[in-house]
N, C-alpha and C positions, 0 to 999 in steps of 0.2 A: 457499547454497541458499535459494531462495523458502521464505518461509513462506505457509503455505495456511492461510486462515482460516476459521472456524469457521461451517457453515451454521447459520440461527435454529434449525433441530430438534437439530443435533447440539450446540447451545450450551446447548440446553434438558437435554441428557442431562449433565451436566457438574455438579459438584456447587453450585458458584455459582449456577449457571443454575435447578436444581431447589429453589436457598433463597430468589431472588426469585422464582420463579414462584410458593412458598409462599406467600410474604409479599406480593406481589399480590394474589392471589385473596382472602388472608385478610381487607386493606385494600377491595378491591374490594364483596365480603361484607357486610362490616363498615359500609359506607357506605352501601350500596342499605340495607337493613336495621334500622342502629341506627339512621343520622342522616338517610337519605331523601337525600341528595344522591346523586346521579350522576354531577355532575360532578368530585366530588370522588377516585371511585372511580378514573373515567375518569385524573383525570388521575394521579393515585399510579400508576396500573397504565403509563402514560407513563414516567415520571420513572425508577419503580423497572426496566424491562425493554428499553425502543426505547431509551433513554439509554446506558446501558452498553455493548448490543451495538452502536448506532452510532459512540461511541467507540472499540469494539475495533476494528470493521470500519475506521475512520478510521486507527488507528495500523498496523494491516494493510498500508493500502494507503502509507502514509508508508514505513513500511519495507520495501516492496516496490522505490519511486519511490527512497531510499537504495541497495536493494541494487543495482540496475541502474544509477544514477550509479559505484558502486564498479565495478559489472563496464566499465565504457565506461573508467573513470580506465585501470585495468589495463592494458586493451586497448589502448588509445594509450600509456600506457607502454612495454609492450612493442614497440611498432609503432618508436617512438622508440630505444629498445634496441637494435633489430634494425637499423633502418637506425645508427644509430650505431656497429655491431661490423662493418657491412659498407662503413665510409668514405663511404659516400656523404650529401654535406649534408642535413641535415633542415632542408624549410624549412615556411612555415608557409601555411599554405590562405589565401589571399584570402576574402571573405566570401561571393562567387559560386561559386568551387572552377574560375577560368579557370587559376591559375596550377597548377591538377593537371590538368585536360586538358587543358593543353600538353604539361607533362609524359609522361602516359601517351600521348600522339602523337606523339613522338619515340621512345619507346620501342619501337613499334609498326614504325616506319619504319626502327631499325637489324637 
């Protein structure tokens, strides 16, 4: 089964989510304020929040792109399987897919 990942609000409800949000703000705060940089705010609030969730989204979709290679392996296993219990050769797809619509045209015609 698909894993469904994490929308930014629902990442934000999540107790990870709600310690760097903490510690953002507090770094963000802390910046405009004590040291007068901006940029420095800007960027900690970067680093500590779009960093993370872009790597989770990242491995999200990796194992998404995994699970659906696993379902295709299967599937052609089995397809292999199947024709293998029913004798009939397994052969192998040309890279245009002529030598299976030949195939399925003779099949057609008996």
């Amino acid at each position: 089964m698909a894993h469904d990942p994490l929308s930014p609000s629902e990442a934000l409800r999540t107790r990870v989510g709600i310690t760097l949000a903490a510690v953002s703000l507090f770094v963000f705060v802390y910046s405009l304020l004590i040291l007068g940089q901006i940029l420095l705010g800007v960027w900690t609030v970067l680093v500590l929040t779009v960093g993370p969730y872009l790597s989770y989204r990242l491995f999200a979709a990796l194992d998404s792109l995994a699970d659906a290679a696993q379902r295709i392996a299967a599937a052609r296993e089995r397809e292999v399987d199947r024709d293998a219990r029913s004798g009939r050769p397994v052969d192998r797809e040309s890279p245009d897919g002529s030598e299976r619509r030949a195939e399925r045209a003779t099949e057609r015609d008996r």
